[in-house]
C-alpha positions in Angstrom: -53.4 -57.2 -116.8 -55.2 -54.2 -115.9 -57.4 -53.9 -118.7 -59.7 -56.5 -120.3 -58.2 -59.0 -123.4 -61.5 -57.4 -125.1 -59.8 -53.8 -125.0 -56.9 -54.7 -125.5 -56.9 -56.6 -128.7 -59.7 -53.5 -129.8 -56.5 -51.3 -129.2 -54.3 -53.0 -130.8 -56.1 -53.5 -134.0 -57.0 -49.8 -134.0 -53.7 -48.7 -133.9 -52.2 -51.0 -136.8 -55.2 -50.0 -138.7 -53.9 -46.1 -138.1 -50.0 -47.4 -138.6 -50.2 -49.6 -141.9 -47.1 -51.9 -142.5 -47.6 -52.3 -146.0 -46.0 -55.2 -147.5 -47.1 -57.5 -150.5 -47.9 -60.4 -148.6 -50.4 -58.3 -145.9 -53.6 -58.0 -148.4 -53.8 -61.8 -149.3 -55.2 -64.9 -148.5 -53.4 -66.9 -149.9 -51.6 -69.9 -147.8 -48.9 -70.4 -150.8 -48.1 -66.9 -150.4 -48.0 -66.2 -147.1 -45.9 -69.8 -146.4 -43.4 -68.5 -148.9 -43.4 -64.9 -146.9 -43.1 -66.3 -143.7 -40.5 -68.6 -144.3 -38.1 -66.0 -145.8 -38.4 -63.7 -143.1 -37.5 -66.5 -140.6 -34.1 -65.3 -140.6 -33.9 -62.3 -142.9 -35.3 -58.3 -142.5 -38.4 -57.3 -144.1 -35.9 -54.6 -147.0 -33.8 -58.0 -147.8 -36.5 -60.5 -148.1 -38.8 -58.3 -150.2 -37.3 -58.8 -153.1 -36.9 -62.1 -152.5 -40.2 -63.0 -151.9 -40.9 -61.4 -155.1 -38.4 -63.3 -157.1 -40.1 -66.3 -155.6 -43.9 -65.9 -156.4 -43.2 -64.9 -159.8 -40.9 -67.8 -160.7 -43.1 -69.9 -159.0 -46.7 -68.6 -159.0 -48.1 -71.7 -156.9 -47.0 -74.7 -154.8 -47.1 -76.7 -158.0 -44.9 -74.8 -159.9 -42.5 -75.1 -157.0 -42.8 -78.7 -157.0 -41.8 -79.1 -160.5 -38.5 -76.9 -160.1 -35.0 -79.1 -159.3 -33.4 -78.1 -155.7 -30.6 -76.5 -157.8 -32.8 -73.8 -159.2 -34.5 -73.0 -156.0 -30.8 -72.6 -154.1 -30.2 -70.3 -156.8 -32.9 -68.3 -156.4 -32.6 -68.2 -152.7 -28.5 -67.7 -152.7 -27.7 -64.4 -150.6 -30.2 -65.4 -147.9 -28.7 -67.6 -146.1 -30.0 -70.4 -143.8 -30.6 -72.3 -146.9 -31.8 -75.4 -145.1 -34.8 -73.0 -145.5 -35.2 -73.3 -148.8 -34.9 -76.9 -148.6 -37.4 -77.9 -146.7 -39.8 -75.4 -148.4 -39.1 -77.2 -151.2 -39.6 -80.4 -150.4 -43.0 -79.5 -148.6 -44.2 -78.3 -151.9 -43.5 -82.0 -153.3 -45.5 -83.5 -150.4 -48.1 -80.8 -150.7 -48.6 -82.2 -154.3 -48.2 -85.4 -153.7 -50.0 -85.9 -150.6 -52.6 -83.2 -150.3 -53.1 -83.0 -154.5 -51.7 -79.6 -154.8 -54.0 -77.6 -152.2 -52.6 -76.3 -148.8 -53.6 -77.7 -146.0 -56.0 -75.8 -143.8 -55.6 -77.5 -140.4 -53.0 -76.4 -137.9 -51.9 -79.5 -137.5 -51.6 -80.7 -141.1 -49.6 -77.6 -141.4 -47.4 -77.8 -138.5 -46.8 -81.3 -139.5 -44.6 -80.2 -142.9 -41.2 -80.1 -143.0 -39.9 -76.7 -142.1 -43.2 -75.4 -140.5 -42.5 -74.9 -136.8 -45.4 -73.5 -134.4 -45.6 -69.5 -135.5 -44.9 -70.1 -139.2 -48.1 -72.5 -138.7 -50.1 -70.0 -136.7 -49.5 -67.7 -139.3 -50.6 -69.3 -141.9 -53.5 -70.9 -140.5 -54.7 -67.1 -139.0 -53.8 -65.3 -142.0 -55.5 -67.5 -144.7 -57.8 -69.6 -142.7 -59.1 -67.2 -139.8 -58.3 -70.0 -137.5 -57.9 -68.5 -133.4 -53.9 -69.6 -133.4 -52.1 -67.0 -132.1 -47.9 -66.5 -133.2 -45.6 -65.8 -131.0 -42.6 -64.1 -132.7 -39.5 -61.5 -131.3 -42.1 -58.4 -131.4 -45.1 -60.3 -129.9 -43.0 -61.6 -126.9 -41.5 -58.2 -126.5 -44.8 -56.7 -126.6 -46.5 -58.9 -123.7 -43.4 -59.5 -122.0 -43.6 -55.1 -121.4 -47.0 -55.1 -120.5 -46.9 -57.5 -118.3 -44.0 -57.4 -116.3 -42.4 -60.8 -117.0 -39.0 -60.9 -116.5 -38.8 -64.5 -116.7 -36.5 -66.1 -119.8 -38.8 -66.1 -122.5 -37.1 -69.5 -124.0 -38.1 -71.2 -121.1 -41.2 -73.2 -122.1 -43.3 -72.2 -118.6 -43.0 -68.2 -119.9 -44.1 -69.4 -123.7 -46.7 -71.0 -122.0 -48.2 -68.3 -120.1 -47.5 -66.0 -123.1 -49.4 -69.0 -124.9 -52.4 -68.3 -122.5 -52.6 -64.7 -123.0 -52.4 -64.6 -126.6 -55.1 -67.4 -126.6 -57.6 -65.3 -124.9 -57.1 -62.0 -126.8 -57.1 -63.5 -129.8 -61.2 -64.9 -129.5 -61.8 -61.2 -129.2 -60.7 -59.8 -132.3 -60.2 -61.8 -136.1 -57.6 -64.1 -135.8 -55.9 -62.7 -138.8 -55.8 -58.7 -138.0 -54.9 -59.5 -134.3 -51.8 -61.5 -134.9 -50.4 -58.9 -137.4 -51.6 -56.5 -135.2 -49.5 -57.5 -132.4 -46.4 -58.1 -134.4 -46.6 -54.8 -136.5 -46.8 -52.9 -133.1 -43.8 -54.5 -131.7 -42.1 -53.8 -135.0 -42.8 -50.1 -134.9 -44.2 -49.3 -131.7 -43.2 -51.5 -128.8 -39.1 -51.6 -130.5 -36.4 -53.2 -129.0 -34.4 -50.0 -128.3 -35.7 -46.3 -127.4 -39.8 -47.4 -128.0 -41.5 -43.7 -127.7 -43.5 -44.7 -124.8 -44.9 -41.3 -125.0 -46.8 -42.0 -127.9 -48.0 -45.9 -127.3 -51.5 -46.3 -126.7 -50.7 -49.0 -124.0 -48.9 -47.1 -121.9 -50.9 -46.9 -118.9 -51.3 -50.4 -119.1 -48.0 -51.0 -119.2 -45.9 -52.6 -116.2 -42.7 -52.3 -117.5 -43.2 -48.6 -118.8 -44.9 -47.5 -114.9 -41.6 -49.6 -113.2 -39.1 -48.1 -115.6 -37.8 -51.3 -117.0 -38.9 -51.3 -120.6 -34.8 -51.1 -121.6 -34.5 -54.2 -119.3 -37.8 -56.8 -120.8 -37.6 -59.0 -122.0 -34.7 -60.7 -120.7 -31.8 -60.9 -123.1 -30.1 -64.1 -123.8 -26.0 -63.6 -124.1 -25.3 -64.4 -127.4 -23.5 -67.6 -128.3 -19.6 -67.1 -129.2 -19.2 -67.6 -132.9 -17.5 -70.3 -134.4 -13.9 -69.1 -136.1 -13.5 -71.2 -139.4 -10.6 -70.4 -142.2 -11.2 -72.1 -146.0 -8.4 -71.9 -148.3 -10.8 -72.0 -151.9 -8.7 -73.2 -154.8 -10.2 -71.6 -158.7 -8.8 -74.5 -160.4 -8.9 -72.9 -164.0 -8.1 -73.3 -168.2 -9.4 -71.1 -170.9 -12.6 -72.3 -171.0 -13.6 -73.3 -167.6 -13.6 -74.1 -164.2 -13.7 -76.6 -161.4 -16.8 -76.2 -158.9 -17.7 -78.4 -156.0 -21.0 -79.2 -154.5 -21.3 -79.4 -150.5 -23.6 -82.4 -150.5 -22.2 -82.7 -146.5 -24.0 -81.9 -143.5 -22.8 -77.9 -143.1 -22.9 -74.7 -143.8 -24.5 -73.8 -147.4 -25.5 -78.2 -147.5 -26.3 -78.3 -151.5 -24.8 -75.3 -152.6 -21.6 -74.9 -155.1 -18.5 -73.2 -154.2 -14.9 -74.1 -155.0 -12.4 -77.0 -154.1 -11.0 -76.2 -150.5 -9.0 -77.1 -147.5 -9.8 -76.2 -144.0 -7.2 -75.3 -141.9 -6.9 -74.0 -138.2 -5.5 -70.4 -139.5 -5.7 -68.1 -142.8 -1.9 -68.2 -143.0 -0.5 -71.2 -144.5 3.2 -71.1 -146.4 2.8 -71.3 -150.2 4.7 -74.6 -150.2 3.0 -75.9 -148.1 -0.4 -75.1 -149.4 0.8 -76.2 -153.1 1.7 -79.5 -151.6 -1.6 -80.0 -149.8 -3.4 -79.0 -153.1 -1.3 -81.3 -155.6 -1.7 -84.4 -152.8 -5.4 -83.7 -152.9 -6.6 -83.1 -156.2 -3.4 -84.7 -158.2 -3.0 -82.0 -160.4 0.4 -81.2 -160.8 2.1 -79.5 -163.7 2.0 -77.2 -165.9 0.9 -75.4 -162.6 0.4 -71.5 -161.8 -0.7 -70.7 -158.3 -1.1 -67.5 -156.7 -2.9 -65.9 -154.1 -5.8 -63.8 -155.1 -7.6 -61.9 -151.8 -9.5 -62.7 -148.6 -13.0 -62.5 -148.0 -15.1 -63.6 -145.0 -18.7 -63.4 -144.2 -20.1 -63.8 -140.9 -23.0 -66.2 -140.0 -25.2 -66.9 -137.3 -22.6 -68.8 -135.1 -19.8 -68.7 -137.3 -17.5 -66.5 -138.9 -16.0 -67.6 -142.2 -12.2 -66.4 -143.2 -12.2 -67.2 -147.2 -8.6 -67.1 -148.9 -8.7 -67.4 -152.4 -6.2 -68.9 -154.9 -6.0 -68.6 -158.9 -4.9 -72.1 -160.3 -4.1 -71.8 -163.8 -3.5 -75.3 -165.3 -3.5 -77.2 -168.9 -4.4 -80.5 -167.8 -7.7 -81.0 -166.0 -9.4 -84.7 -166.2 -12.9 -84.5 -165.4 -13.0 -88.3 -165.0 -10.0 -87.7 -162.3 -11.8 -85.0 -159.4 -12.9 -86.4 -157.0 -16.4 -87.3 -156.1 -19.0 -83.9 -156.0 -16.4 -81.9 -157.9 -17.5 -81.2 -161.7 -15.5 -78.7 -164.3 -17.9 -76.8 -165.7 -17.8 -74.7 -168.8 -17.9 -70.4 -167.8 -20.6 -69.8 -169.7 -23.0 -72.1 -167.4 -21.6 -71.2 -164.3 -24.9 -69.0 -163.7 -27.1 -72.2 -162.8 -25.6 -73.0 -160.0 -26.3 -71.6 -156.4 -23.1 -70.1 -154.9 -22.5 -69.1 -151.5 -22.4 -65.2 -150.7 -18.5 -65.1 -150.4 -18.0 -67.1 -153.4 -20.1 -64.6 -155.5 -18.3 -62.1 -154.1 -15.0 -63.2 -154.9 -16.2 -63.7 -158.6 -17.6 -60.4 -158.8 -14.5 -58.8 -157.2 -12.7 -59.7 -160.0 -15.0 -58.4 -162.7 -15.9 -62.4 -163.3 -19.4 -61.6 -163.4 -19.5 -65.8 -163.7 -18.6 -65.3 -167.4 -15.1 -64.8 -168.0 -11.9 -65.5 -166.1 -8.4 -63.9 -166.3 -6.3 -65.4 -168.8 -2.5 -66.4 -168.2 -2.5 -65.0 -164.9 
């Protein structure tokens, strides 16, 4: 580095102090706060977790609050986000918070990194941002950021690059507070050091940069491929009567673990003879007659590493034993249907047909 960490973390402070990011969470101190902000834009953009984060610190103003809430109304606050092991864990930290630390966040790193769901930036930020602590993050922007003004082309998964990028941060950081440096860093790679077409023109780095003077800042940091997505087909059966509906709970080890969505069979392709299907579904769920079955419409959403093909079916039928469905399966009256957490897809096929969770098609 051509220029001294002293000047550079001055830079870089002055020009996020000219750029503001404003967003709810920046002006606090708060370790509740910025935990809850942190962890919802593990996976998420800033426009889809804002309101989000919202929802969340006005339901539950405190980690206490949180604590007292069941898993089921947390998942339904969180539903649309996605990743809801998330959720989860923040949620069960919030009970060992209480229970372990009497309701007040920890304020050493690694107290913090030690709860369930905190990895190494989310820690970092927490500890810099409420506790002024010298532990720099290392997200996406940050990486991008050194990675350009630096030169390193090494693979920045590779635990020898985090380590030097480690080093670097580590020394800029004792030059500036903790706090305005890290958001510093990762507010300029958000708006200034960007992924694609930076205006290089404009950065006050520039001259410092390596990758700008050697004309590879479209080639750093090195891009992993992406891994090829997982192709899965559920056949989702609304088994239905007048006044309610059968819903499932995924209490397994998958996608959407905890959340509601409808009974279903897997199958290696989203075509599948009605016959056949009807067959599959009686021998399953041993409902049989009076029995109408009809295909409704296909939906899929696409995840991380997998893409989900969703068929839906309308089951209308008389006879439903709640003592008879099988374990996790409950029939649940329309009218409650609105505390549960459903998956994204199953929302969607509810609101689709102008379900709004509240009223079904009759005779259909």
């Amino acid at each position: 580095m051509d220029v001294s960490f002293k000047r550079f973390a001055q830079l870089i402070v002055n020009w996020s102090e000219e750029h503001p990011r404003p967003m709810p969470w920046n002006n606090t101190s708060d370790p509740y706060k910025i935990w809850i902000s942190e962890i919802i834009l593990q996976q998420t953009q800033v426009a889809q977790g804002l309101p989000y984060y919202q929802a969340f610190v006005r339901r539950f103003p405190n980690v206490k609050k949180l604590a007292k809430a069941s898993e089921d109304e947390v998942l339904r606050l969180w539903q649309g986000l996605g990743y809801n092991s998330r959720a989860r864990n923040m949620h069960a930290t919030a009970r060992v918070i209480v229970k372990d630390f009497d309701g007040v966040f920890p304020s050493n790193y690694a107290q913090i990194r030690a709860l369930k769901g905190i990895g190494e930036y989310t820690a970092a930020a927490i500890a810099s941002f409420a506790f002024q602590h010298p532990t720099p993050v290392l997200d996406s922007n940050v990486i991008r950021v050194l990675c350009r003004i630096e030169g390193i082309s090494e693979d920045p998964a590779k635990r020898a690059t985090r380590t030097r990028l480690y080093a670097l941060l580590d020394k800029m950081i004792k030059e500036a507070d903790p706090g305005q440096f890290n958001q510093a860093m990762m507010n300029f790679g958000a708006l200034q050091c960007k992924a694609r077409r930076p205006d290089c023109s404009s950065c006050v780095l520039s001259r410092h940069c390596v990758a700008f003077r050697s004309g590879l800042v479209e080639e750093l940091p090195m891009r992993m491929k992406k891994m090829k997505r997982k192709v899965r087909f559920f056949h989702y059966f609304m088994i239905r009567n007048k006044s309610g509906l059968v819903i499932h709970q995924r209490t397994f080890k998958d996608i959407w673990q905890q959340m509601y969505d409808f009974p279903m069979l897997e199958t290696s392709s989203s075509r599948m003879p009605s016959r056949v299907m009807r067959e599959q579904f009686i021998s399953q769920f041993g409902i049989r007659s009076p029995l109408i079955m009809h295909r409704l419409r296909s939906i899929s959403q696409t995840l991380t590493h997998q893409e989900i093909n969703c068929v839906f079916y309308d089951i209308e039928t008389s006879r439903i034993s709640k003592q008879k469905l099988p374990a996790d399966y409950r029939f649940e009256d329309l009218r409650n249907l609105n505390n549960f957490a459903f998956p994204k897809v199953i929302r969607a096929c509810l609101s689709d047909y102008s379900l709004h969770l509240l009223k079904l098609p009759q005779g259909s």
